[in-house]
N, CA, C and O atoms as CSV, one atom per row, in Angstrom:
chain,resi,resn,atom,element,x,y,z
A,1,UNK,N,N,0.840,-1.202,0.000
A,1,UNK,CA,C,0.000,0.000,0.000
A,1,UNK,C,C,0.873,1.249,0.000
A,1,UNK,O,O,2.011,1.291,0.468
A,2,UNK,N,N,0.203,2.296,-0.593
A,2,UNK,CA,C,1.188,3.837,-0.925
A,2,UNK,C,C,0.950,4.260,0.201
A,2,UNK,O,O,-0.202,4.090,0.601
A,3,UNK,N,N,2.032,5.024,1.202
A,3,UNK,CA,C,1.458,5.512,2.274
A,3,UNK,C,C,0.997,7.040,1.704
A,3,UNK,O,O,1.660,7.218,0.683
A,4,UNK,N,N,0.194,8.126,1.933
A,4,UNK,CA,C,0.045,9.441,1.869
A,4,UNK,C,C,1.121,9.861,2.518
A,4,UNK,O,O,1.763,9.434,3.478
A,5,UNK,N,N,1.195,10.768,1.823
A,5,UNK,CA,C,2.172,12.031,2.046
A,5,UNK,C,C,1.803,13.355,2.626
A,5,UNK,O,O,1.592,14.349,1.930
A,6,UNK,N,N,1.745,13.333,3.705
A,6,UNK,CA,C,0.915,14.559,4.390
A,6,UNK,C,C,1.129,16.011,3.576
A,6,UNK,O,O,0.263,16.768,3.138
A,7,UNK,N,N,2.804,16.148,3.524
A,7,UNK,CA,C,3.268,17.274,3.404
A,7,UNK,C,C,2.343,17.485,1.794
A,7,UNK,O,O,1.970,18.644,1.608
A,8,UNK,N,N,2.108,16.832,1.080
A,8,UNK,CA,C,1.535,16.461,-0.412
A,8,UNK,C,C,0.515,17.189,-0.557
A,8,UNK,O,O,0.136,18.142,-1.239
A,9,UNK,N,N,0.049,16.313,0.486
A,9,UNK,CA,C,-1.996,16.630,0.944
A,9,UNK,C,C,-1.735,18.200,0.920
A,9,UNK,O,O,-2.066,18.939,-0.007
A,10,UNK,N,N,-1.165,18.545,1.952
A,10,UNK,CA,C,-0.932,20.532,2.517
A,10,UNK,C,C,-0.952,20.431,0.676
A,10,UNK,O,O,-2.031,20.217,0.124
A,11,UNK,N,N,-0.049,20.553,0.090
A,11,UNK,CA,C,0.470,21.095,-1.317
A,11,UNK,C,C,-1.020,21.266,-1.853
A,11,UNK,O,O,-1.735,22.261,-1.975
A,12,UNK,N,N,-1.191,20.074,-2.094
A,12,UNK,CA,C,-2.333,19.565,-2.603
A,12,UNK,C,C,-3.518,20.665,-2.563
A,12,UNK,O,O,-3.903,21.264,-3.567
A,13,UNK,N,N,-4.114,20.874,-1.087
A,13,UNK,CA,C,-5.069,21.530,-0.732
A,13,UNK,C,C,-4.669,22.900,-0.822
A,13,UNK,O,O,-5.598,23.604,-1.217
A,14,UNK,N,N,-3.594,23.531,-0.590
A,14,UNK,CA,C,-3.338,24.834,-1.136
A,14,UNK,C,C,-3.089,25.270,-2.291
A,14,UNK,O,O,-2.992,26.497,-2.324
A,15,UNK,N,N,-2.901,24.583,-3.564
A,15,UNK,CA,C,-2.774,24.376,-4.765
A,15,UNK,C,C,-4.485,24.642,-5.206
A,15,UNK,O,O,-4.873,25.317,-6.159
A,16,UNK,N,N,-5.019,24.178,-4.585
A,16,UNK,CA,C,-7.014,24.103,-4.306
A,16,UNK,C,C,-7.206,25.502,-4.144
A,16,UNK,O,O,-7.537,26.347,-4.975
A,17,UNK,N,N,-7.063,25.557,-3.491
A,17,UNK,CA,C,-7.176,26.682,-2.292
A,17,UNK,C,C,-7.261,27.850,-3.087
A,17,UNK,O,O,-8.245,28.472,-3.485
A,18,UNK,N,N,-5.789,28.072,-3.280
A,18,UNK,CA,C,-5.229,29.048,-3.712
A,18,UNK,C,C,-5.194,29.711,-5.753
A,18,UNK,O,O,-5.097,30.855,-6.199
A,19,UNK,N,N,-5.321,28.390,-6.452
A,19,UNK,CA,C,-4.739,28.498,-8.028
A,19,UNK,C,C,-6.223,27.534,-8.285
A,19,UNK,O,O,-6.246,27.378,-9.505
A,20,UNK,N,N,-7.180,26.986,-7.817
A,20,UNK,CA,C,-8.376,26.583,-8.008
A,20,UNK,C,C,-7.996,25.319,-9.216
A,20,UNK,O,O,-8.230,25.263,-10.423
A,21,UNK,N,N,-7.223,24.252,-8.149
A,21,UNK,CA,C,-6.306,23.301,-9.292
A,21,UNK,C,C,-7.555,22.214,-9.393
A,21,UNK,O,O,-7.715,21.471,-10.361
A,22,UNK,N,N,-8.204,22.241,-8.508
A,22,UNK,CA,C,-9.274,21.025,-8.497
A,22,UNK,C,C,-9.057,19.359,-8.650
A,22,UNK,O,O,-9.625,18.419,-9.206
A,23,UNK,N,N,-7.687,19.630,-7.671
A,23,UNK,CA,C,-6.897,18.537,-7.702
A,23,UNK,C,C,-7.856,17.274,-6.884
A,23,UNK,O,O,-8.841,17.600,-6.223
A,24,UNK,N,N,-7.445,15.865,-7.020
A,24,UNK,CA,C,-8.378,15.040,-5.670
A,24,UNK,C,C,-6.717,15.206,-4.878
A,24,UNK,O,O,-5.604,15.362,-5.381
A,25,UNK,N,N,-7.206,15.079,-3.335
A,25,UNK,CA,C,-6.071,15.451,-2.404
A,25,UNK,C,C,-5.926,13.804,-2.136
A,25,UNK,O,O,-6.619,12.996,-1.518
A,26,UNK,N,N,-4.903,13.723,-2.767
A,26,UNK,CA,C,-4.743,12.228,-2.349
A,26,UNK,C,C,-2.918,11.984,-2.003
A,26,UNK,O,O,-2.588,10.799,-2.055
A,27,UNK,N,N,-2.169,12.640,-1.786
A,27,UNK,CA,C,-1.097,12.655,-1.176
A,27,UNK,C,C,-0.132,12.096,-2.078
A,27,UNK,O,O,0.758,11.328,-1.713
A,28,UNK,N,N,-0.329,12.526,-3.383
A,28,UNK,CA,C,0.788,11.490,-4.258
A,28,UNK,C,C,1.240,12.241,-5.365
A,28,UNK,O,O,0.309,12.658,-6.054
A,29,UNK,N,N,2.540,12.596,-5.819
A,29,UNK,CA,C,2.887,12.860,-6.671
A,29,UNK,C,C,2.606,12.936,-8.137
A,29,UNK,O,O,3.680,13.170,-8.691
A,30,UNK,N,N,1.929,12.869,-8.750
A,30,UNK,CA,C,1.687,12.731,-10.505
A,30,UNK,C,C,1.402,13.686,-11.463
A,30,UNK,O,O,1.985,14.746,-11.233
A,31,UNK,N,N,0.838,13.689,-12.274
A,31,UNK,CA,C,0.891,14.147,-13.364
A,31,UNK,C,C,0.516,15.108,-13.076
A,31,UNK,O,O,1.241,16.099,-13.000
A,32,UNK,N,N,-1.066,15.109,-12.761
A,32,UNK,CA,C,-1.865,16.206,-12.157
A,32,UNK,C,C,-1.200,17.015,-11.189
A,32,UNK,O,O,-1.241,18.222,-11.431
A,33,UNK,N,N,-0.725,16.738,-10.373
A,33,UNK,CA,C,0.029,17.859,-9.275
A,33,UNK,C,C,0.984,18.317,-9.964
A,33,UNK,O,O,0.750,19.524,-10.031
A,34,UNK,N,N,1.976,18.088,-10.555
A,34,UNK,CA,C,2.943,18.717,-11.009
A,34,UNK,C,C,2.591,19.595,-11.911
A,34,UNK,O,O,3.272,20.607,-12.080
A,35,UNK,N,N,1.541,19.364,-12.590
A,35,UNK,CA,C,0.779,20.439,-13.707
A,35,UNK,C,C,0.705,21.687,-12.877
A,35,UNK,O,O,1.322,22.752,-12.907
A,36,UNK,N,N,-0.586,21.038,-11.869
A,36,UNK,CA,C,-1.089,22.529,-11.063
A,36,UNK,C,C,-0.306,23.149,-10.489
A,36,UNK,O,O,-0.585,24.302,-10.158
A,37,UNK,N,N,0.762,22.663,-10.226
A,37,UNK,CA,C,1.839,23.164,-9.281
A,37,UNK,C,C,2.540,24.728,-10.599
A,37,UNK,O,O,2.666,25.950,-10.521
A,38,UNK,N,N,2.847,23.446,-11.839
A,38,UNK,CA,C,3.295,24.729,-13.053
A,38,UNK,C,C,2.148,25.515,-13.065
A,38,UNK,O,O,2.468,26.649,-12.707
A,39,UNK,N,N,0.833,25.430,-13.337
A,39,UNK,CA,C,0.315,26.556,-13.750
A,39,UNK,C,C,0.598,27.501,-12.167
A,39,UNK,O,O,0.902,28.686,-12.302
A,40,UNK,N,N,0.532,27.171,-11.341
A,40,UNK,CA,C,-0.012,28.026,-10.317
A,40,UNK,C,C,1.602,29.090,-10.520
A,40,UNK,O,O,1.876,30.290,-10.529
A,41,UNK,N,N,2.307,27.844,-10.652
A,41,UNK,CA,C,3.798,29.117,-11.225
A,41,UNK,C,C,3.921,30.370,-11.878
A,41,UNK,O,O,4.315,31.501,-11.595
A,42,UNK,N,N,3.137,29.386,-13.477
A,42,UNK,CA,C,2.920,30.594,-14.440
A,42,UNK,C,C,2.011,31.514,-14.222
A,42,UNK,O,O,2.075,32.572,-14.848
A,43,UNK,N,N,0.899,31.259,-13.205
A,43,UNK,CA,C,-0.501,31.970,-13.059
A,43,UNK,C,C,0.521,33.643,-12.208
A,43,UNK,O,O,0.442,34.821,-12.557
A,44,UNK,N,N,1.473,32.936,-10.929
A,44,UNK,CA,C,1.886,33.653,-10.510
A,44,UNK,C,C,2.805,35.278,-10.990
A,44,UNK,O,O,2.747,36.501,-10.856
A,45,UNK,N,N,3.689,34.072,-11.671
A,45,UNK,CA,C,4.952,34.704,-12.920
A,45,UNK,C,C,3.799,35.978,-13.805
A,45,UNK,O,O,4.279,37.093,-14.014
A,46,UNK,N,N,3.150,35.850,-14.007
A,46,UNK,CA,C,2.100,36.517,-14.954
A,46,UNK,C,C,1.494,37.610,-14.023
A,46,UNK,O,O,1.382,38.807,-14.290
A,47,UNK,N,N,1.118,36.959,-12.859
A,47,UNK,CA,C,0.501,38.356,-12.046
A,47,UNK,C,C,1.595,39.319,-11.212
A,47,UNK,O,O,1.417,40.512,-10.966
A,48,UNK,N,N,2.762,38.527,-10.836
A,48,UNK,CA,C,3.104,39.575,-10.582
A,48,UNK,C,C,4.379,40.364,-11.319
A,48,UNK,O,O,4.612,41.555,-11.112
A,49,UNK,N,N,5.081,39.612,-12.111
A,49,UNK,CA,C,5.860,40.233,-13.070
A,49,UNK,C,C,5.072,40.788,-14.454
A,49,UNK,O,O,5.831,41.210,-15.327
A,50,UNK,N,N,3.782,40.828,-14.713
A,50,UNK,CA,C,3.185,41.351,-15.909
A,50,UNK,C,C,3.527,40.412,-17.383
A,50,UNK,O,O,3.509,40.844,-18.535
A,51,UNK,N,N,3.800,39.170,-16.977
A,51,UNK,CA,C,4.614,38.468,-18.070
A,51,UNK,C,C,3.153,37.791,-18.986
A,51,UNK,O,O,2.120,38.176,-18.439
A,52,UNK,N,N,2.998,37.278,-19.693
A,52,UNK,CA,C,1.915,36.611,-20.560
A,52,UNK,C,C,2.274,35.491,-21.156
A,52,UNK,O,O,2.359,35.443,-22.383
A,53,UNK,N,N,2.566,34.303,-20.276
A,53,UNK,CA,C,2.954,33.016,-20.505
A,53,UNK,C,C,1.601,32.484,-20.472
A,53,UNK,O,O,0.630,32.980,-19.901
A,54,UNK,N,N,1.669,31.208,-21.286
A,54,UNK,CA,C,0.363,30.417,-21.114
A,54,UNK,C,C,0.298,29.422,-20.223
A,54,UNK,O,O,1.099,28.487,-20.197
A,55,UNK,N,N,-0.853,29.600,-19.290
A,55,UNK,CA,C,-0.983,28.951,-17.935
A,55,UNK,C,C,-1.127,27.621,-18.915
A,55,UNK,O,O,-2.203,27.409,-19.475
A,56,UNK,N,N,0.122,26.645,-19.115
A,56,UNK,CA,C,-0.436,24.969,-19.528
A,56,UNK,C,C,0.011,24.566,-18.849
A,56,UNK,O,O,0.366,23.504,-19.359
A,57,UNK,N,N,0.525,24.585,-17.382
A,57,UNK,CA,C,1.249,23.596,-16.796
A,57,UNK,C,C,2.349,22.421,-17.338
A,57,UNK,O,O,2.566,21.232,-17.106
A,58,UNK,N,N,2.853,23.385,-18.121
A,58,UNK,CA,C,4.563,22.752,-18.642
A,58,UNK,C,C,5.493,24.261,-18.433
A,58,UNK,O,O,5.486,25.464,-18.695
A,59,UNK,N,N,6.286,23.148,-17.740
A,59,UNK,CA,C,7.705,24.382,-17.894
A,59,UNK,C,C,8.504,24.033,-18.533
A,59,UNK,O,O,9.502,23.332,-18.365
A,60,UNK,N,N,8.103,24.498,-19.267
A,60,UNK,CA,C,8.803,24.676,-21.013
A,60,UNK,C,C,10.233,25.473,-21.131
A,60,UNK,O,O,10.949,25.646,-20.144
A,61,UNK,N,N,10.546,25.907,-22.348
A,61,UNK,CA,C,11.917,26.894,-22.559
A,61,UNK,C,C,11.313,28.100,-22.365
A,61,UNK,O,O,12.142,28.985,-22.154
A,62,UNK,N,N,9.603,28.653,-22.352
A,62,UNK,CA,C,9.594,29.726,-22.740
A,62,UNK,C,C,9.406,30.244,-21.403
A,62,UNK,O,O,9.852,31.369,-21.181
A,63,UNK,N,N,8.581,29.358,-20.092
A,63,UNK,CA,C,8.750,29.631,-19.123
A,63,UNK,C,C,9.925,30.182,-18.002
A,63,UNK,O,O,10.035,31.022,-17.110
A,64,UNK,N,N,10.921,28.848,-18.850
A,64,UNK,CA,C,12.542,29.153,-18.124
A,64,UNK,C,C,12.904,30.430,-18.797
A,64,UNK,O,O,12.703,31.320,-17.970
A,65,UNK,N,N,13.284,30.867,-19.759
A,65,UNK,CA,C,13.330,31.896,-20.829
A,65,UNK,C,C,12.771,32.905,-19.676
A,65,UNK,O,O,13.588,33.676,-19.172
A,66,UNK,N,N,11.868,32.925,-19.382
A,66,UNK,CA,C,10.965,34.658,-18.918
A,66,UNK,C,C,11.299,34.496,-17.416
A,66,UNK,O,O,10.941,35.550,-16.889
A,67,UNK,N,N,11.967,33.433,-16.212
A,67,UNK,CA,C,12.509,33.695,-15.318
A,67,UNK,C,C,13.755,33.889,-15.563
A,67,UNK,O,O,14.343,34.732,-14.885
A,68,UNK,N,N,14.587,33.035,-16.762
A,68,UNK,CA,C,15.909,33.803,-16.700
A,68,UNK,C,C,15.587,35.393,-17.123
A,68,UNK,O,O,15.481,36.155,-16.162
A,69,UNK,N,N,15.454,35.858,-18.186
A,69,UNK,CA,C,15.230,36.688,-18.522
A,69,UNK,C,C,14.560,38.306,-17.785
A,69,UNK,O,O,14.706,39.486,-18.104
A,70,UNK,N,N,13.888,37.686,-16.814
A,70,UNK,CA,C,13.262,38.673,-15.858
A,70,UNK,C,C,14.387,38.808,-14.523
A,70,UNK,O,O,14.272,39.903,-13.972
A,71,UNK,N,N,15.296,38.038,-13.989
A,71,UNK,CA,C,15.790,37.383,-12.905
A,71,UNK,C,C,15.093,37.055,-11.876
A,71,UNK,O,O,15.396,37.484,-10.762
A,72,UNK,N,N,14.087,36.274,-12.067
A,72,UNK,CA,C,12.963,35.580,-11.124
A,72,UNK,C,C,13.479,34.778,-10.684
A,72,UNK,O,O,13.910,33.922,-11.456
A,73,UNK,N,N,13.704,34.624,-9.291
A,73,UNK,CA,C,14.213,33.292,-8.627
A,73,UNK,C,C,13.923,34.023,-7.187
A,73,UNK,O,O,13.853,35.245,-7.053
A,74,UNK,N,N,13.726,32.807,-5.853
A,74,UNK,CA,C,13.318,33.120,-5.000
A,74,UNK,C,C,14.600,32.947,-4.115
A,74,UNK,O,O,15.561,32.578,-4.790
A,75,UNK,N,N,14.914,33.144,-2.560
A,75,UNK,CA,C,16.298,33.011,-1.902
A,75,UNK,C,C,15.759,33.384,-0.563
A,75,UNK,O,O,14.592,33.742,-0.406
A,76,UNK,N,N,16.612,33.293,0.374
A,76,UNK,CA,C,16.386,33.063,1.739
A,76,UNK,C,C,15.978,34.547,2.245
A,76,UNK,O,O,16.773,35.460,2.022
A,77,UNK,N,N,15.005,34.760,2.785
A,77,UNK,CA,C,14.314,35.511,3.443
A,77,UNK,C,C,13.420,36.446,2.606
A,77,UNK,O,O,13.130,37.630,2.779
A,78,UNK,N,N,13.045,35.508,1.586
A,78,UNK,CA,C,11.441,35.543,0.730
A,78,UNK,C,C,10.323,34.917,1.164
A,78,UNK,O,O,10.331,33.699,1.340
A,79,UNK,N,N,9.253,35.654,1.383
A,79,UNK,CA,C,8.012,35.417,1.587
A,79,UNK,C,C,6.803,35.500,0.319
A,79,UNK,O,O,6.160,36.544,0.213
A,80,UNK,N,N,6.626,34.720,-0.317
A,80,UNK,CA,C,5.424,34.515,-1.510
A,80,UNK,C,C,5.372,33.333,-1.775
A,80,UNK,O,O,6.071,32.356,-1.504
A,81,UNK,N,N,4.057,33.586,-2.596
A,81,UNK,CA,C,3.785,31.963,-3.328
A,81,UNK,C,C,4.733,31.311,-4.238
A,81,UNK,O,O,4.627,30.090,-4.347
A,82,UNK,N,N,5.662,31.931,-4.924
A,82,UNK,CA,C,7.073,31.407,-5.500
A,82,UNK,C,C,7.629,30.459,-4.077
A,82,UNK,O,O,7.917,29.314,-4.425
A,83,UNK,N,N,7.784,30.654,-2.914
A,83,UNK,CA,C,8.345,29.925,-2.006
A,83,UNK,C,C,7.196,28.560,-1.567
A,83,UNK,O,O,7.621,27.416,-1.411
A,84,UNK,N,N,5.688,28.930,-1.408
A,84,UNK,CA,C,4.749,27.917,-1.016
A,84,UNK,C,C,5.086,27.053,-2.366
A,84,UNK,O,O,5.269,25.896,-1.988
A,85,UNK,N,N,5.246,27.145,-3.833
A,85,UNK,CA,C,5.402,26.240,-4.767
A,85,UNK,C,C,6.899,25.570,-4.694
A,85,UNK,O,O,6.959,24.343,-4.770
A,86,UNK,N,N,7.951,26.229,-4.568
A,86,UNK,CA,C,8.882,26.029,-4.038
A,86,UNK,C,C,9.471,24.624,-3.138
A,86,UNK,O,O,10.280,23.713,-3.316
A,87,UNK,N,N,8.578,25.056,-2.145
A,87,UNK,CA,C,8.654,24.272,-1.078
A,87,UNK,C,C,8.177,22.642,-1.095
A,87,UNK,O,O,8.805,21.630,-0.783
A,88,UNK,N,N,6.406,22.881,-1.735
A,88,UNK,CA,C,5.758,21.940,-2.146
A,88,UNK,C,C,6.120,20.653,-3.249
A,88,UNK,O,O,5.881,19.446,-3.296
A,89,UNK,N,N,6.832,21.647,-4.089
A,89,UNK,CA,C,7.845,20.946,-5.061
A,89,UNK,C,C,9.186,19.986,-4.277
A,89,UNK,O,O,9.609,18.901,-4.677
A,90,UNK,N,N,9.650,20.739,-3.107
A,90,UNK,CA,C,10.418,19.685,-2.817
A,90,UNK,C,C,10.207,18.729,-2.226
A,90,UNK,O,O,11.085,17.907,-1.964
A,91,UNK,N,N,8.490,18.572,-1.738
A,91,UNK,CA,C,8.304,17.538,-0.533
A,91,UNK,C,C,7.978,16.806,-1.838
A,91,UNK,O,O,8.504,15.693,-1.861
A,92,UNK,N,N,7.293,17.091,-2.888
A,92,UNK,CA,C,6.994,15.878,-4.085
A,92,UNK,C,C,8.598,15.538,-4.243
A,92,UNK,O,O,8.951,14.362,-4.327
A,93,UNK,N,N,9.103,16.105,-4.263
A,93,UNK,CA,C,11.178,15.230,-4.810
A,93,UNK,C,C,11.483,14.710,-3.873
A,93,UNK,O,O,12.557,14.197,-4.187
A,94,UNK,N,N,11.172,14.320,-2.301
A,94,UNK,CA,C,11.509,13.434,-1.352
A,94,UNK,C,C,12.482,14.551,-0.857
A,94,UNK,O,O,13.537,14.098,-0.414
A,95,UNK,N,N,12.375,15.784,-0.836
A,95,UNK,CA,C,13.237,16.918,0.093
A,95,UNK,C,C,12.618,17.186,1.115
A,95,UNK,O,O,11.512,16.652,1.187
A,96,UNK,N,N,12.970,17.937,2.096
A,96,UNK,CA,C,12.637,18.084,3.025
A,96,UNK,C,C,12.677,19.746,3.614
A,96,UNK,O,O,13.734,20.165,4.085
A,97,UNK,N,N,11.712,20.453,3.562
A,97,UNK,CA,C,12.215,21.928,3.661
A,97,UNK,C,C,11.889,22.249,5.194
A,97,UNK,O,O,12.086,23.420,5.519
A,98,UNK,N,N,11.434,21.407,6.153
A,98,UNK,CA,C,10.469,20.943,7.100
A,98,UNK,C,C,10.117,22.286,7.142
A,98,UNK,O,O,10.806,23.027,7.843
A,99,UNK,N,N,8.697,22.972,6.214
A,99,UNK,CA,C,7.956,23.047,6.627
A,99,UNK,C,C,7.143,24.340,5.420
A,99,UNK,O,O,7.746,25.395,5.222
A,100,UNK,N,N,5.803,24.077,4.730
A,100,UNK,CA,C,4.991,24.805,4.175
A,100,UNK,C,C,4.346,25.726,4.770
A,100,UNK,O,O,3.244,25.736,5.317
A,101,UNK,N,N,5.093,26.462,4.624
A,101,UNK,CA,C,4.558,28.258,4.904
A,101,UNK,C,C,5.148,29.332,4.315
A,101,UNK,O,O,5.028,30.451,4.814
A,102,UNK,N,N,5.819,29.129,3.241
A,102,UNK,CA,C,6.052,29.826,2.034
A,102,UNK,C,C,6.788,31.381,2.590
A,102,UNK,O,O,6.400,32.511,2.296
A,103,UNK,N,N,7.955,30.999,3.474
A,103,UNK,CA,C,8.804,31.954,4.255
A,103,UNK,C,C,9.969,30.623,3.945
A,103,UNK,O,O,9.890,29.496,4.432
A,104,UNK,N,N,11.447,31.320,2.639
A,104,UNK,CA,C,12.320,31.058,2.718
A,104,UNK,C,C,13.484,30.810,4.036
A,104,UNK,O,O,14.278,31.683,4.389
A,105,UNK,N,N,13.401,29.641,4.565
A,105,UNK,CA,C,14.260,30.137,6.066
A,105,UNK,C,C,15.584,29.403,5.467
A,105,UNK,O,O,15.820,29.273,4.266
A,106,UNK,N,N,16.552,28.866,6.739
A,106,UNK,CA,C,17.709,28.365,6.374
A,106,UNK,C,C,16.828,26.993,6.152
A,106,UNK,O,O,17.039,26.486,5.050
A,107,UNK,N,N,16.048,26.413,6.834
A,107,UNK,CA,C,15.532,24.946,5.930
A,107,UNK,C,C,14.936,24.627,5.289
A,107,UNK,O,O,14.307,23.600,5.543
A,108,UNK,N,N,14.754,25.291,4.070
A,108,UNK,CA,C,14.234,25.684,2.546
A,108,UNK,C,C,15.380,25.678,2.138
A,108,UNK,O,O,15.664,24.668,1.494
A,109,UNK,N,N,16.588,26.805,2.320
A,109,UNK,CA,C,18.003,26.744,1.651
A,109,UNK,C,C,18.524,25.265,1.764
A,109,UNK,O,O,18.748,24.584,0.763
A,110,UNK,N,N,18.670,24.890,2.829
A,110,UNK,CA,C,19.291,23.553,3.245
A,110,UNK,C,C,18.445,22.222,1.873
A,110,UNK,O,O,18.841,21.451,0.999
A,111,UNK,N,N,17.565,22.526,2.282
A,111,UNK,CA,C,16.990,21.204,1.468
A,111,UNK,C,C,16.967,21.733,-0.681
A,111,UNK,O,O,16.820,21.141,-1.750
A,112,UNK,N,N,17.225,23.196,-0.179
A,112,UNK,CA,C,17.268,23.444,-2.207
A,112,UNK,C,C,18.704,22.836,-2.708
A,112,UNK,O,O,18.779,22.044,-3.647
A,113,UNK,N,N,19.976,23.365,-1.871
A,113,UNK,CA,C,21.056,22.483,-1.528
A,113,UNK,C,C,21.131,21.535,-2.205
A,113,UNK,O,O,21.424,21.554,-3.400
A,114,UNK,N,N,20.844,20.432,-1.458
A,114,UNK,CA,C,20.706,19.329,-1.524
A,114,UNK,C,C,20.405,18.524,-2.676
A,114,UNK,O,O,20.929,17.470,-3.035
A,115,UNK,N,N,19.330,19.295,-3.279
A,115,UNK,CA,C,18.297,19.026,-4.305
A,115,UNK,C,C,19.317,19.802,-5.208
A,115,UNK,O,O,19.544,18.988,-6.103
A,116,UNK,N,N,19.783,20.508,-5.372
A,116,UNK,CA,C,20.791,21.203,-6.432
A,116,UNK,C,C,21.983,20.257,-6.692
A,116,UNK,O,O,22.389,19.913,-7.802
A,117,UNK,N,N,22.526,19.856,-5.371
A,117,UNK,CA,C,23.472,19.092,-5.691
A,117,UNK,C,C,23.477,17.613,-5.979
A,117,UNK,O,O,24.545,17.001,-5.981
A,118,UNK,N,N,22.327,17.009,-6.225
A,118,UNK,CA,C,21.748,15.830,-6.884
A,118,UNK,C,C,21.972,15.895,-7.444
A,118,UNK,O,O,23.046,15.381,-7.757
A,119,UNK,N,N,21.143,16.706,-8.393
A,119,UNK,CA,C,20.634,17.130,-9.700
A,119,UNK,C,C,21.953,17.746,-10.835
A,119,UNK,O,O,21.815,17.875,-12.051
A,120,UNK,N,N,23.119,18.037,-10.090
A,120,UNK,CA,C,24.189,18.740,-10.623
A,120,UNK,C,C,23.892,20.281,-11.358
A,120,UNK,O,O,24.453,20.704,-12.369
A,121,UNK,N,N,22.980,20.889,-10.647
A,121,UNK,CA,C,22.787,22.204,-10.303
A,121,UNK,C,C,23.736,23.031,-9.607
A,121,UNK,O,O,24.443,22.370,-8.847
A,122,UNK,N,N,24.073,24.748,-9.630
A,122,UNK,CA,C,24.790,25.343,-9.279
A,122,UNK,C,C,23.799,25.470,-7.882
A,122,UNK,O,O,22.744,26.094,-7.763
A,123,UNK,N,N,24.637,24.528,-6.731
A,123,UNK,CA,C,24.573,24.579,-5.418
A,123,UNK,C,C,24.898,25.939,-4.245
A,123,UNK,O,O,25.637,26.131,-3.280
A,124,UNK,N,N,23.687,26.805,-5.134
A,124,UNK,CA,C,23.881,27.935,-4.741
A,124,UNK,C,C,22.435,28.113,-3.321
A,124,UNK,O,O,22.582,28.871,-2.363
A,125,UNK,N,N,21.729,27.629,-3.437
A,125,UNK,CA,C,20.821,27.601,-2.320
A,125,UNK,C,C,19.619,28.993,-2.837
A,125,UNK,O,O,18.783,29.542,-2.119
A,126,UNK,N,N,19.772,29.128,-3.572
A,126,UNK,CA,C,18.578,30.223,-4.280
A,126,UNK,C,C,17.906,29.374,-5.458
A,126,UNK,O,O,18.634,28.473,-5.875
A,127,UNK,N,N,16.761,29.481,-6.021
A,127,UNK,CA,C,16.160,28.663,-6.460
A,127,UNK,C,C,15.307,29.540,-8.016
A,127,UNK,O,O,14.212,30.101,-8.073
A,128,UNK,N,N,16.073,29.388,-8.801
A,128,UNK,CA,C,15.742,30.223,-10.233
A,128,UNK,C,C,15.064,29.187,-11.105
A,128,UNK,O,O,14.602,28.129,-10.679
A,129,UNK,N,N,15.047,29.603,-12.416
A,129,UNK,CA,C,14.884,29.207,-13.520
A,129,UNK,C,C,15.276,27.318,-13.649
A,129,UNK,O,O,14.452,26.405,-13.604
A,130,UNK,N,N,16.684,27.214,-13.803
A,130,UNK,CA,C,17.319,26.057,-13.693
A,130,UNK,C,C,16.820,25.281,-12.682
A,130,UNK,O,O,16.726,24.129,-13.104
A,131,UNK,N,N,16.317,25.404,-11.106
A,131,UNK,CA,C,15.879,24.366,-9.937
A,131,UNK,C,C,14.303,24.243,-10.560
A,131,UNK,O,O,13.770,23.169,-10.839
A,132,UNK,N,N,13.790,25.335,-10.687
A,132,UNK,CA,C,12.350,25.021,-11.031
A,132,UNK,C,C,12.390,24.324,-11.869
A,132,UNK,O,O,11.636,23.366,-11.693
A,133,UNK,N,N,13.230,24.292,-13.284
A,133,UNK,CA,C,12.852,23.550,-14.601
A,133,UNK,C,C,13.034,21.688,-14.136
A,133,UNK,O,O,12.406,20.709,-14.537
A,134,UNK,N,N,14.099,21.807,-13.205
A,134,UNK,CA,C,14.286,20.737,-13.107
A,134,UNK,C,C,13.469,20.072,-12.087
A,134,UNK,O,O,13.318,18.859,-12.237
A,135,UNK,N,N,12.692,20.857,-10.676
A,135,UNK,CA,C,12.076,20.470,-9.863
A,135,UNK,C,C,10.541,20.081,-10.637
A,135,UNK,O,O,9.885,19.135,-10.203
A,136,UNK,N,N,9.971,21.032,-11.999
A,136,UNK,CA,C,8.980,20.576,-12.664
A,136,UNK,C,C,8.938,19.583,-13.579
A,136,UNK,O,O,7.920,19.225,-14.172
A,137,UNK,N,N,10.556,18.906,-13.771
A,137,UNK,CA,C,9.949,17.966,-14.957
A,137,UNK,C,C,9.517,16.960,-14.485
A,137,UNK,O,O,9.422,16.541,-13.332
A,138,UNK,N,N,9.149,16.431,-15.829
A,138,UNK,CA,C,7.849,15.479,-16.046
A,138,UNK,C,C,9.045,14.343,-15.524
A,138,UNK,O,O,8.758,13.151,-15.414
C-alpha cells in the first residue's frame, strides 16, 4: 500500500485553495500535481511580473526563458507563493524543507542544496529558472 504524504496533501489543498487546481487530495505525486503546481507558477509569474505566458502547466523553454530573462528566482528571506510552490515541489522530490509556509528560512536553503546538488545544479541555495525547470519535470 502507498502511504500518503501529508506534506503532499498541505500542497495539494493549497494548490485548491489558492490556483483553483481542483486537484483530488490524495497525497501522491503525478501528473496532475505537477501540472497545477506549473500553472499556479505561471498563473503567478504573470501576475506579478506582468509576463503573458500560457498557464499549460509545462515548464517549457519559454517559461525558463521569462525567469531567466526577468531574474525571477526566490532566496532566503522571501516570503510569496514562489516559495509555497517552491517548497511543495520539494516535498513531491523526497526533500525536506520541514515546513509549508512559504517563508524562505535556512531549511528551505538547506533542502534546495541538496536538491541542487543531486541534480548537478549550481549549489547555490537560491532557487531560479534552472531548480524550477528541473524540480517541474515530467
Amino acid at each position: 500500500s502507498t502511504s500518503i504524504n501529508s506534506n503532499i496533501v498541505s500542497f495539494q489543498k493549497w494548490l485548491n485553495e489558492n490556483y483553483a487546481s481542483s486537484l483530488s487530495v490524495d497525497g501522491s505525486f503525478g501528473k496532475l500535481t505537477r501540472g497545477a503546481a506549473v500553472k499556479a507558477l505561471q498563473t503567478y509569474l504573470n501576475k506579478t511580473y506582468n509576463l503573458s505566458l500560457s498557464v499549460d502547466g509545462s515548464f517549457g523553454p519559454i517559461t525558463k526563458a521569462a525567469m531567466q530573462d526577468n531574474k525571477i528566482w526566490v532566496k532566503k528571506g522571501d516570503k510569496n507563493d514562489l516559495v509555497f510552490i517552491l517548497q511543495g515541489l520539494l516535498y513531491c522530490r523526497s526533500y525536506d524543507p520541514k515546513g509549508f509556509d512559504g517563508e524562505f528560512g535556512s531549511n528551505t536553503e538547506t533542502a534546495v542544496r541538496a536538491y541542487q546538488g543531486d541534480k548537478s545544479l549550481t549549489k547555490d541555495g537560491e532557487a531560479g529558472a534552472a531548480t524550477f525547470a528541473a524540480l517541474c519535470a515530467a
